[in-house]
Legacy VTK file of the C-alpha trace (Angstrom):
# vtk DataFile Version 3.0
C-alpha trace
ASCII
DATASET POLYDATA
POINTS 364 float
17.902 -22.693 -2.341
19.189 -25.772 -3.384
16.761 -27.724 -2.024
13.740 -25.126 -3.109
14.898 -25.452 -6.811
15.031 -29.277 -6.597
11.359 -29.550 -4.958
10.300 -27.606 -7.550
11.885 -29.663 -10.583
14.037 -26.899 -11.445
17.625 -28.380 -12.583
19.711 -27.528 -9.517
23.706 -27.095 -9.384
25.142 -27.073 -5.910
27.928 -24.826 -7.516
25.539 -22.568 -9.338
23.295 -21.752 -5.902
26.746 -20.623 -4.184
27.764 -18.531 -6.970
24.142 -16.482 -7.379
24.324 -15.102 -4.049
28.901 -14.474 -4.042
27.679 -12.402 -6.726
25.262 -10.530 -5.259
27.327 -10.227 -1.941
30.278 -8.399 -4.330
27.537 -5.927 -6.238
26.311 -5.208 -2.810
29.831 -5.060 -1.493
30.288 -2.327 -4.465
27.704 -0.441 -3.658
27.880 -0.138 -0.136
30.926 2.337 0.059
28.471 5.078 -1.830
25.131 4.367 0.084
27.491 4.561 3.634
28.794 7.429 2.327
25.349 9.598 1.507
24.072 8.298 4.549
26.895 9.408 6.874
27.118 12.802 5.153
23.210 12.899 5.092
22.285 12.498 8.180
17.986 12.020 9.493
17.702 14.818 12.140
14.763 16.483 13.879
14.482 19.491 11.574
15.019 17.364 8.276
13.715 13.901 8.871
10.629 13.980 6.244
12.860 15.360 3.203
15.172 13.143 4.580
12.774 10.058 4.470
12.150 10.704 1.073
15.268 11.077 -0.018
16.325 7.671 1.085
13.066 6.249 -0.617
14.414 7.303 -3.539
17.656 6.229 -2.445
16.832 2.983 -2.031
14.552 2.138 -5.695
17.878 3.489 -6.775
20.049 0.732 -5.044
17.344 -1.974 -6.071
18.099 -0.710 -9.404
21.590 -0.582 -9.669
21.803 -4.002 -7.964
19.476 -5.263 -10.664
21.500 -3.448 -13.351
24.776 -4.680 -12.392
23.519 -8.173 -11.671
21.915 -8.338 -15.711
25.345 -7.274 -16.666
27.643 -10.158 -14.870
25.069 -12.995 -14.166
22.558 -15.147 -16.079
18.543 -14.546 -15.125
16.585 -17.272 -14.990
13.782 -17.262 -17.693
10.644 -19.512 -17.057
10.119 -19.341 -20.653
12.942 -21.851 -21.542
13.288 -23.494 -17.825
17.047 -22.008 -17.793
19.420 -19.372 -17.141
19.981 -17.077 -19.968
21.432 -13.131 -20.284
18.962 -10.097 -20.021
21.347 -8.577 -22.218
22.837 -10.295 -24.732
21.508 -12.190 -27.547
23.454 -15.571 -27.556
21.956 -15.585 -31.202
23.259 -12.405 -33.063
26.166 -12.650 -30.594
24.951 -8.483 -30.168
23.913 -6.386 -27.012
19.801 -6.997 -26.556
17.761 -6.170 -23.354
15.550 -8.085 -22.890
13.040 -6.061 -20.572
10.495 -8.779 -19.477
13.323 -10.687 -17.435
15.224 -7.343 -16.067
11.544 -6.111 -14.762
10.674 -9.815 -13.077
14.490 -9.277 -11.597
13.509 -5.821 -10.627
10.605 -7.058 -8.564
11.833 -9.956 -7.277
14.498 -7.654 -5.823
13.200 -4.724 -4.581
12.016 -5.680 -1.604
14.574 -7.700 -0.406
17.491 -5.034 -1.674
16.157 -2.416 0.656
14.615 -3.879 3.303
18.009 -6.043 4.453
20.617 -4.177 2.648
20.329 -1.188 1.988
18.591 -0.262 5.035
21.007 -2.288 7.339
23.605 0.151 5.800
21.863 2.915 6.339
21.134 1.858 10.047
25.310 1.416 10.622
26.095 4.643 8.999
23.791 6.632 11.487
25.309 4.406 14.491
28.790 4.861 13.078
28.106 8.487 13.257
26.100 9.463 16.019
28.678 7.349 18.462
31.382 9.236 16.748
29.354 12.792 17.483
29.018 11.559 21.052
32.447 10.735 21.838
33.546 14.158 20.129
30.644 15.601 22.596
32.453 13.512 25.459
35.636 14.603 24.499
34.663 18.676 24.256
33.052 18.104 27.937
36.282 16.880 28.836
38.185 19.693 27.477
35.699 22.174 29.245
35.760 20.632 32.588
39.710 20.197 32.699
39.580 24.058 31.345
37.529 24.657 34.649
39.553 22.974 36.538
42.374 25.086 35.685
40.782 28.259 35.527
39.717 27.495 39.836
42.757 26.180 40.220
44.489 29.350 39.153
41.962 31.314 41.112
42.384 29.322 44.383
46.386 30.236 43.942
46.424 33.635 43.064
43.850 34.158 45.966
46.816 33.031 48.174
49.715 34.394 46.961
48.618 38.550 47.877
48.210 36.931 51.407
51.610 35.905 51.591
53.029 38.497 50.396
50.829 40.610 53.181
52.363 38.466 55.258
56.031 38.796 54.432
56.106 42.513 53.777
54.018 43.213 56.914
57.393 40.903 58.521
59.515 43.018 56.348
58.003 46.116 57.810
58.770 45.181 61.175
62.256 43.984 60.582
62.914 47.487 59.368
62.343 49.275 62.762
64.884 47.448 64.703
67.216 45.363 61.951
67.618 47.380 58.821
69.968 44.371 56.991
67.454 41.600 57.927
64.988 43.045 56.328
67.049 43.932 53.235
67.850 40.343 53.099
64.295 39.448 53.537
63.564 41.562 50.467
66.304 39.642 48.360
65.069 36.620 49.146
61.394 37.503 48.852
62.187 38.700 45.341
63.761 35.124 44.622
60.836 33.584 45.817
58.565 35.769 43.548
60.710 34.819 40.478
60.550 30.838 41.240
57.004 31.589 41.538
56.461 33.746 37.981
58.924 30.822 36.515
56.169 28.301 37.227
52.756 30.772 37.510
51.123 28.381 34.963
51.721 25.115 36.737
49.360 23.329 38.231
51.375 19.884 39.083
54.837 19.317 39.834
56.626 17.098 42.097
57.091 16.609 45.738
60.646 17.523 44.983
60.311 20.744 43.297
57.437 21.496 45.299
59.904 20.679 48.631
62.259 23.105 46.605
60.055 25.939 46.379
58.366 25.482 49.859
62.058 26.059 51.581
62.319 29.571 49.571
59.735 30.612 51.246
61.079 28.924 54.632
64.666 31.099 53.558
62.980 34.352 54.594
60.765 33.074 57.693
64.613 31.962 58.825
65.659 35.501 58.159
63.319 36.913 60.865
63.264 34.013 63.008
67.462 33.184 62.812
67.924 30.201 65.000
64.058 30.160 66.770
63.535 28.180 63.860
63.862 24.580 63.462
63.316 22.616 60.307
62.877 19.307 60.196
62.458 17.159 56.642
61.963 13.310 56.614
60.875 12.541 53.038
61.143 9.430 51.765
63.308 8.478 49.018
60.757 7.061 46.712
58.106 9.778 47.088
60.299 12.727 45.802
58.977 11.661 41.987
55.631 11.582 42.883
52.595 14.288 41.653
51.336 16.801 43.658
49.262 20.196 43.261
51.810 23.192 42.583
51.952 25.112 45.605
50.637 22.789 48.120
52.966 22.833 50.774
53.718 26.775 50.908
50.604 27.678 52.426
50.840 24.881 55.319
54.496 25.808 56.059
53.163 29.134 56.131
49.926 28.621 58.435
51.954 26.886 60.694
54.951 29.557 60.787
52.314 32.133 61.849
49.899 30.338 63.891
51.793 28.131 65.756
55.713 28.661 65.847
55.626 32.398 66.096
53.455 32.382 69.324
56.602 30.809 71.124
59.268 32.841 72.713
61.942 30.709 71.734
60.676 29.457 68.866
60.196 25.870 67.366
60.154 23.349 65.427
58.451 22.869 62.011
58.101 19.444 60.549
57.537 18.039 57.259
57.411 14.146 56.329
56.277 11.960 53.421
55.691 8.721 53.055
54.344 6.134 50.264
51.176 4.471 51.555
50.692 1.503 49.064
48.903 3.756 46.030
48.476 6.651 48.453
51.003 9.607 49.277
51.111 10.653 52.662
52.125 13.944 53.782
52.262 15.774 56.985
53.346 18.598 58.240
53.612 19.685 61.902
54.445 22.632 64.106
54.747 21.961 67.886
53.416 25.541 68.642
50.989 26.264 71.508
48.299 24.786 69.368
44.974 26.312 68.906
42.357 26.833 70.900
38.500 25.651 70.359
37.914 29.108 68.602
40.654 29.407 66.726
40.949 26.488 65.687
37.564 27.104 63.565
38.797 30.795 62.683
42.150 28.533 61.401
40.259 25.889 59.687
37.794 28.664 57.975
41.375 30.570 57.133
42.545 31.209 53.616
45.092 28.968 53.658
43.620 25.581 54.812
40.665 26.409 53.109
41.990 26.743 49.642
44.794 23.959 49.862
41.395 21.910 50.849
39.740 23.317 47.975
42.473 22.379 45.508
42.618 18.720 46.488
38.840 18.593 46.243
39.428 20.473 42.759
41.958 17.685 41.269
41.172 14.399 42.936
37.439 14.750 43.720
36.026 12.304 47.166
39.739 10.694 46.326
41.776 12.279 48.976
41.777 12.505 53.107
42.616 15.834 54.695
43.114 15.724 58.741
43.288 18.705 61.387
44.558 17.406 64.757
45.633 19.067 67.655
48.346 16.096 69.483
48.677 15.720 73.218
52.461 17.095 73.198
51.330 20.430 71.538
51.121 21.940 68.415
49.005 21.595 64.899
49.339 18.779 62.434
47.679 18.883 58.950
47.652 15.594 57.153
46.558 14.288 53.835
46.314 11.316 51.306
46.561 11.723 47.947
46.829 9.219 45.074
50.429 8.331 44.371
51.068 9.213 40.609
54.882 9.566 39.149
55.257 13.044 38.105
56.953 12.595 34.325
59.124 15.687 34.022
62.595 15.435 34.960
64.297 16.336 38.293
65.941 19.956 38.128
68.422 18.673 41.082
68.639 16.251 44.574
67.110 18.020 47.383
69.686 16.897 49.648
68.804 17.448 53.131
65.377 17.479 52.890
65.425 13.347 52.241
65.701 13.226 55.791
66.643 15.120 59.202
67.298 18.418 59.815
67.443 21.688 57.008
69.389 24.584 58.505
LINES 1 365
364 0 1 2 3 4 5 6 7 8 9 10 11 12 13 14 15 16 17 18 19 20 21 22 23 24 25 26 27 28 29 30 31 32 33 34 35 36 37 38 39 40 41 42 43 44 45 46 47 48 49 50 51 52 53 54 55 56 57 58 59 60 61 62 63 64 65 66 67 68 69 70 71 72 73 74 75 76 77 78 79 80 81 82 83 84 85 86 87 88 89 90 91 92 93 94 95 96 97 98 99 100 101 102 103 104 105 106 107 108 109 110 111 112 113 114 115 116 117 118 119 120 121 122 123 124 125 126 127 128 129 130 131 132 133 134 135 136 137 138 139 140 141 142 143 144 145 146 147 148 149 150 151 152 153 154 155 156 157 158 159 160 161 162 163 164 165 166 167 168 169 170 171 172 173 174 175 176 177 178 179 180 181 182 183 184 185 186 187 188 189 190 191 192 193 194 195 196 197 198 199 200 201 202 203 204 205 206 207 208 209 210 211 212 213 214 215 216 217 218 219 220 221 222 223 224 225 226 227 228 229 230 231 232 233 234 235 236 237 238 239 240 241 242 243 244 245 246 247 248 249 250 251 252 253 254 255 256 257 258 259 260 261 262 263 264 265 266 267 268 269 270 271 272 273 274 275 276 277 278 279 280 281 282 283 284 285 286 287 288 289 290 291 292 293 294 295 296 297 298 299 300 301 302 303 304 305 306 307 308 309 310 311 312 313 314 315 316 317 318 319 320 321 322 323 324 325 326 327 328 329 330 331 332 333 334 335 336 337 338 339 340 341 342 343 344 345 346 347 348 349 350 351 352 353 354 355 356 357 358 359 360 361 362 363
């Protein structure tokens, strides 16, 4: 501008051409706050776009004019008539308020076009981006809240699906029991009723840790060992640095359990149920083993297609998605063995107590 008032023999201030547009930066700086605000709270949809296109029309002749307005009121125009700068409303004569309309309506048109084709515009534009990223996060956010409402809700399904079959289970045990040792089975119905009430106490949990979930997996081993006695061997090795970590509330029960009945109960003697855990890098590794006759080719796909199995696969598909491994095997020695990776994520509530024996060897 400098150079453009100089070429054309205008007198030309190097001060003067950076104050003209600080000026209009701070009007436009003014009104900006307003026209952001009508925009944002005025938004161009698909059922109102054409009143709305008008509106900001109008909108925008009144920004031009405001600009204008304000500008007269602060800043000297520049009149052709005298080659200078003068007010468009003041007399520097009578020293008294005078508009002086020819100069305000040359402003007006000088301005129009630029106000609200790069200003006002441009903060029209960022209002509508402003808001329709913050609608779509909210919309992100509500999906969210939805799909981890899902989650629960199968979740939640998938458990209480399993719970009646234990408790077939047990009182079809208990039933049994009754017929040839009356105070095994009334201890099997004390300690199935303090398994029911660890279970009610945490009906709403989804996640807790390997240690509580350790905790309430040998309740549920305390009345197998009521009917089995001493045909029934547990053995725990869980490492130390996995009994913080995250898992699926009632994960293990159902394995314990599938393995109790399918494998360990077939034997005549007995045998020997195993559970171990290990920390794989970012993985948790858990597995947990009977040495029972082992399936054969059809039942192993009855077992596999079982409630159990099924759901506890379910569940891990449920939390971690394609993130997690889940192994049948049959080994050479005998038995069943159900193993699975899961990411290894600290569980943040604190530990109700040490689980003792189960960090490693043998649980009586």
């Amino acid at each position: 501008m400098y150079e453009f008032d100089r070429s054309l023999g205008h007198p030309a201030d190097l001060r003067m051409e950076f104050a003209l547009p600080i000026v209009n930066y701070l009007i436009f700086a003014f009104l900006t706050p307003f026209v952001f605000f009508l925009a944002r709270n005025h938004p161009i949809q698909r059922n109102n776009w054409g009143r709305r296109v008008l509106s900001y029309v109008a909108g925008g002749i009144g920004f031009a004019t405001a600009h204008v307005a304000l500008r007269c009121l602060v800043y000297p125009v520049w009149d052709p008539r005298i080659n200078g700068f003068t007010s468009a409303v003041w007399n520097s004569n009578t020293h008294a308020p005078q508009i002086k309309w020819i100069l305000v309506q040359r402003l007006f048109l000088y301005n129009t076009v630029d106000d609200i084709a790069f200003v006002y515009l441009a903060i029209v534009l960022i209002a509508h981006a402003v808001l329709y990223y913050q609608n779509f996060r909210e919309r992100e956010v509500r999906a969210s809240q939805l799909e981890s409402q899902l989650t629960k809700a199968r979740l939640k399904a998938l458990k209480s699906q399993m719970q009646p079959h234990f408790l077939f289970n047990t009182m079809h045990s208990i039933s049994a029991l009754m017929l040839i040792d009356v105070p095994a089975a009334d201890k099997m119905i004390t300690r199935l009723s303090d398994f029911l009430r660890i279970n009610l106490d945490s009906d709403d949990l989804q996640f807790t840790s390997l240690n509580r979930e350790l905790e309430f997996a040998h309740s549920y081993l305390e009345i197998e060992k009521v009917r089995f006695e001493e045909r029934l061997s547990l053995i725990f090795n869980i490492a130390p640095d996995t009994l913080d970590a995250q898992v699926p509330h009632l994960l293990l029960q159902p394995l314990v359990e599938n393995a109790i009945q399918h494998g360990i109960s077939r034997l005549p003697k007995g045998g020997e149920l195993r559970v171990t855990s290990s920390r794989e890098d970012s993985r948790l590794h858990i597995t947990v083993k009977d040495n029972g006759p082992g399936p054969s080719e059809s039942e192993r796909n009855r077992l596999t297609g079982g409630l159990g199995l099924r759901a506890t696969r379910e569940r891990l598909q449920t939390v971690y998605g394609d993130d997690y491994t889940f192994e049948l095997s049959s080994p050479l020695e005998g038995g069943f063995e159900v193993r699975f990776w899961i990411p290894f994520q600290l569980d943040n509530r604190p530990i109700a107590g040490p689980v003792g024996s189960f960090v490693t060897g043998r649980a009586s």
